[in-house]
C-alpha positions, -999 to 999 in steps of 0.1 A, spaced: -583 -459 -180 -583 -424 -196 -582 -426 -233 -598 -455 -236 -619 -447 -267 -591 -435 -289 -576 -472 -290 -562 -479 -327 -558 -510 -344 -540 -523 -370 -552 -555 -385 -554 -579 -417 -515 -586 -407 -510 -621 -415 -502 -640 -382 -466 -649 -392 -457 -615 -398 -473 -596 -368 -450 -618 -346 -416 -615 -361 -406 -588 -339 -414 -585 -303 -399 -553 -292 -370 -535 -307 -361 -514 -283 -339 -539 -263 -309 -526 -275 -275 -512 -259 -262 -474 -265 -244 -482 -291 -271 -494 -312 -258 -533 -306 -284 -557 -294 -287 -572 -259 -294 -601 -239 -329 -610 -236 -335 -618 -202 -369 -621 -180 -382 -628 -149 -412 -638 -131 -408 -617 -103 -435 -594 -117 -436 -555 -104 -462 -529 -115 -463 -517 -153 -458 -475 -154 -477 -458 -187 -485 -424 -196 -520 -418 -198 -536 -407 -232 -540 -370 -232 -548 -359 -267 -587 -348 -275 -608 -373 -301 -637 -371 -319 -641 -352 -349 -621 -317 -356 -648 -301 -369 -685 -296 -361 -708 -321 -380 -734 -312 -397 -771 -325 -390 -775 -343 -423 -761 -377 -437 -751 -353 -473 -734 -327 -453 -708 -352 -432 -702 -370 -469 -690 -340 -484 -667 -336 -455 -650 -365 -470 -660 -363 -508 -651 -327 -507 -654 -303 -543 -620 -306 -545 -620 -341 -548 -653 -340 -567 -638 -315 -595 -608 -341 -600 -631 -370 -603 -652 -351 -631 -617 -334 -650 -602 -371 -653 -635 -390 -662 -638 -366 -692 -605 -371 -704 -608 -405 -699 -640 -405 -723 -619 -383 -747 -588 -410 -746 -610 -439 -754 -641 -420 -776 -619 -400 -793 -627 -361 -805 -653 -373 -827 -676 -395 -806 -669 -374 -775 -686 -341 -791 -717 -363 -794 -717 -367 -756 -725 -342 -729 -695 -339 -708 -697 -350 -676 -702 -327 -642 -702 -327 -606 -739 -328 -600 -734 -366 -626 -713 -374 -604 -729 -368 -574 -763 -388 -590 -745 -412 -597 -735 -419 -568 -770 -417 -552 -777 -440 -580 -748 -469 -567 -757 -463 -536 -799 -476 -542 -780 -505 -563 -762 -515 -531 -799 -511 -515 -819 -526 -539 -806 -555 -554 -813 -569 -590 -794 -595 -610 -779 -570 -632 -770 -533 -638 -796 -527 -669 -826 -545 -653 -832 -510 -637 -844 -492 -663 -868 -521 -679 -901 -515 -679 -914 -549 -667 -931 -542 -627 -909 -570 -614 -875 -552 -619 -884 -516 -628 -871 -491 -601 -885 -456 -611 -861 -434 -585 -832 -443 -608 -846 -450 -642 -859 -409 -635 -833 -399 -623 -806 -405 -649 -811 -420 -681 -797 -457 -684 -767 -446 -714 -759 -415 -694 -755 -435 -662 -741 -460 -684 -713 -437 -699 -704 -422 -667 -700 -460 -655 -680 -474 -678 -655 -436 -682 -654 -426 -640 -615 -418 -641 -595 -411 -609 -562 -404 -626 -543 -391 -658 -534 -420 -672 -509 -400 -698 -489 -394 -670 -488 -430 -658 -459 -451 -661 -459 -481 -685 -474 -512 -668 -443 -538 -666 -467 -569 -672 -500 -560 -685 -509 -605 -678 -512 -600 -641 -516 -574 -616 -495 -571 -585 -524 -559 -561 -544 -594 -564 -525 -615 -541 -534 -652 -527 -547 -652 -497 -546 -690 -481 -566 -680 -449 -590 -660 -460 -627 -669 -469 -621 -653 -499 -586 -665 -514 -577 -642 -541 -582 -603 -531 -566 -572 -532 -556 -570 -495 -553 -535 -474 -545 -531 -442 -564 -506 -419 -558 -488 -385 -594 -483 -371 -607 -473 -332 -615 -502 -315 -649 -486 -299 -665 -481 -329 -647 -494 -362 -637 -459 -378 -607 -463 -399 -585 -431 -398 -558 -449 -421 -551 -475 -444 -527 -493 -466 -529 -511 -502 -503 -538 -505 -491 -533 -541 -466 -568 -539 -433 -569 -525 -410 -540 -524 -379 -559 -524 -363 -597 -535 -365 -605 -502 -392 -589 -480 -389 -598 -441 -409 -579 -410 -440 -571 -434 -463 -571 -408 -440 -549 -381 -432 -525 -414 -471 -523 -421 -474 -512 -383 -450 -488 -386 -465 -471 -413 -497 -470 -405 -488 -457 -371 -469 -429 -381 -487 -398 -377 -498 -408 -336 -461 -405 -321 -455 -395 -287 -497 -391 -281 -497 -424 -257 -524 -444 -281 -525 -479 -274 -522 -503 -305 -534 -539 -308 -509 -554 -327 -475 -555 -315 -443 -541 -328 -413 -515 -318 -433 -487 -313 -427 -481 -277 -400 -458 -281 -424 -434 -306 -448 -430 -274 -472 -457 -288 -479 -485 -263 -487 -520 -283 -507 -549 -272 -512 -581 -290 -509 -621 -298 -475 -635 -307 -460 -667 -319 -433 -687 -305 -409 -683 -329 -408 -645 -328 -375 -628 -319 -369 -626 -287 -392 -649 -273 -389 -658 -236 -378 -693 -233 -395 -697 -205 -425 -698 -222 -416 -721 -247 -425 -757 -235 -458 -737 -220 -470 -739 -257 -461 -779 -265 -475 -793 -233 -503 -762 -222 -510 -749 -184 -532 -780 -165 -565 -761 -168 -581 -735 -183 -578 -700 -173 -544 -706 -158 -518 -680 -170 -481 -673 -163 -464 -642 -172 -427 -626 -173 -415 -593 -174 -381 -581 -193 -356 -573 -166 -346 -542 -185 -376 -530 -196 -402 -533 -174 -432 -526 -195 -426 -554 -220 -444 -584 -206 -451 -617 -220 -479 -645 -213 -490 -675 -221 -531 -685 -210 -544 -717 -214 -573 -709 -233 -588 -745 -253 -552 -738 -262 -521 -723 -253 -526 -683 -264 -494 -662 -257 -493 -624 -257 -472 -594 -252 -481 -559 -241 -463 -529 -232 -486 -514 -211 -507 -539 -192 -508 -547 -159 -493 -580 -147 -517 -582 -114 -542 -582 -112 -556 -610 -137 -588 -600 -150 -613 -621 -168 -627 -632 -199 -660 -655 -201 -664 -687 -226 -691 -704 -241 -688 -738 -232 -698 -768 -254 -733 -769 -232 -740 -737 -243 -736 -723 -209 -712 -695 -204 -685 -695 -176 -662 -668 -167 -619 -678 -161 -593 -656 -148 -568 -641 -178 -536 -619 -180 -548 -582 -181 -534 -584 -218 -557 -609 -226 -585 -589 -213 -577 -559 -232 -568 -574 -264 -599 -594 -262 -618 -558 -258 -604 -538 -278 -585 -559 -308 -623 -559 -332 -622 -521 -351 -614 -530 -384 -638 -562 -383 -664 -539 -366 -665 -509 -395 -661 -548 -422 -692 -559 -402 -708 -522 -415 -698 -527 -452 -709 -558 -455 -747 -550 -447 -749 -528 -477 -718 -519 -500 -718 -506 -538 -722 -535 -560 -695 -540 -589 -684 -568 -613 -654 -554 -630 -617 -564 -643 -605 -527 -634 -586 -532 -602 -583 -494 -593 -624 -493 -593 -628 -523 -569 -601 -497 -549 -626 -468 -553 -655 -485 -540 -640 -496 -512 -630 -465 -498 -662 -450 -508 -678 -480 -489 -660 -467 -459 -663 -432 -461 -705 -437 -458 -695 -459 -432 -670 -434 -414 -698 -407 -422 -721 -428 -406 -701 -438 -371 -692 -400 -362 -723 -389 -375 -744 -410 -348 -747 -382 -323 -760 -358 -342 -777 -376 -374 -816 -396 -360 -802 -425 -377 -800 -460 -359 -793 -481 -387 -770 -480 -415 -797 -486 -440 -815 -458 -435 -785 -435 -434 -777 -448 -470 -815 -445 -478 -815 -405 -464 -783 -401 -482 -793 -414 -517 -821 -395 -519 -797 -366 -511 -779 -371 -537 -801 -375 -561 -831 -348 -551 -819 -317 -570 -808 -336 -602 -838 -354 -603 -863 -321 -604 -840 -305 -631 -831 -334 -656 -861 -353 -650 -857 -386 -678 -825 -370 -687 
């Protein structure tokens, strides 16, 4: 299928909100809705094909440096530097601050050569870098940067004026930490990302900063919408579903029973399940005949919906079985796909986790920063691959610490 490898995805949608709408576009010319009716007399699924180019817009560079400053760019540098020095000014005041040498891009850019070998070499805390006993001494950073002035640039890095910030409404609790019932981890700041499913880059994403409204309904289809809303009319392929068929963008993707719109069909399918596994049925909206809907009898009933797969025919999806043996069973073609394609953001998560900065602070907006700058080295990393000899994320960080850190180290030596 052509376009295959610029499939997006949009996950860390909360199950109950992904499936409170189905498909939006059912509605008459007047704008009222219509009666949702299907049929299992399936007939073939027409698409347009994805026709835009992908890959990078710009030719990479050969080194792991060069493609991070494609994303950490002077620009973005010089505001990083102009902020943390006001910052330091704001908190040291005039006095204290003349006693400190103000802060540059090439600190900044040690320092985070310097985070980056903390995330690589791991020690109970911070300071234990710069002591002198063998067992925790590192000598690439205690050389590189002194322990106050990495220190000082630590504790002052400053993304924003904070003059021109609004007054916080309830200084107690933050709105970004939210509660998080099914996660591993239950209290987070959650984001929401749209990544390619072939290889985990994330090309957008979205900080939930608490509800927008008394009553908020259709998170999950709003986050979608958003986060979709620079690929309209391109024919990409989206593995969550939502109304997005009538901006060009085919949608793929689990739903629940009591989403609007729902074929009743399916309904007792879900109480009772299909009499084995691998057994599927399917129905197609009589108006719309790209909207399907299926239920497969997985251990469980799984339903899905898709507005561009295939209704026959089925395709395949192999198991593990209890024994430990492996056993292949006959599946919608939207279970197929979805099963394919639905693992970007938990594939460039997978990256992170290996080696990300290491930070213990009550700051929320830094946790925010060293996320994304977690993901740029891992964005840098997955376009890079062609064209950078690194197989493994841990020397690409290794190659681009040292980076980082070669010029300042020669020129400030102990600091």
């Amino acid at each position: 299928m052509d376009g295959i490898e610029d499939y997006a995805e949009v996950r860390e949608i909360e199950s109950n909100e992904t499936s409170q709408v189905l498909v939006e576009e059912m509605e008459d010319d007047n704008g009222g809705s219509t009666q949702w009716s299907w049929s299992d007399l399936l007939q073939p699924v027409c698409f347009n094909d994805f026709n835009q180019e992908v890959g990078p817009a710009v030719t990479l560079p050969s080194s792991p440096l060069q493609v991070f400053r494609l994303f950490f760019t002077s620009t973005i540098l010089q505001l990083i530097v102009n902020e943390t020095n006001c910052y330091a000014l704001l908190c040291l005041g005039q006095e204290k601050y003349q006693m400190c040498d103000p802060v540059n891009e090439e600190d900044i850019l040690a320092y985070f050569g310097n985070m980056i070998l903390m995330g690589l070499i791991k020690l109970p805390a911070i300071a234990n870098y710069w002591r002198t006993d063998p067992l925790f001494h590192c000598s690439i950073i205690s050389e590189s940067m002194t322990r106050d002035r990495f220190f000082h640039i630590h504790r002052f890095i400053h993304f924003v004026d904070n003059i021109s910030l609004p007054p916080p409404t309830d200084s107690r609790r933050s709105s970004l930490k939210q509660y998080m019932p099914m996660k591993p981890v239950k209290r987070g700041i959650k984001v929401w990302a749209r990544a390619d499913s072939t290889n985990g880059y994330i090309s957008r994403f979205q900080v939930y900063t608490g509800k927008e409204t008394s009553s908020e309904t259709g998170l999950g289809s709003h986050v979608v919408k958003d986060l979709t809303s620079d690929i309209h009319h391109k024919n990409h392929q989206v593995f969550s579903v939502s109304d997005l068929l009538q901006k060009g963008i085919y949608a793929c993707g689990t739903i629940r029973s009591n989403c609007r719109g729902f074929p009743p069909e399916l309904a007792p399918l879900l109480r009772k399940g299909l009499s084995q596994r691998g057994d599927s049925i399917t129905v197609q909206s009589q108006k719309n005949h790209q909207l399907t809907a299926s239920v497969w009898q997985d251990i469980k009933p799984v339903t899905v919906s898709s507005t561009f797969c295939q209704t026959l025919p089925l395709g395949s999806v192999s198991r593990k079985l209890r024994n430990g043996q492996h056993m292949v069973f006959p599946s919608p073609e939207a279970i197929t796909q979805y099963n394919c394609y639905m693992g970007g953001v938990d594939r460039n998560e997978q990256l992170r986790q290996y080696y990300h900065v290491r930070l213990k602070c009550r700051k929320h907006y830094k946790y925010i920063f060293w996320m994304l700058f977690d993901i740029t080295i891992t964005n840098s990393y997955i376009i890079s691959s062609d064209v950078v000899p690194c197989s493994k994320i841990k020397d690409y960080w290794t190659i681009l610490a040292k980076a980082l850190l070669q010029g300042y180290c020669s020129r400030k030596g102990r600091g």
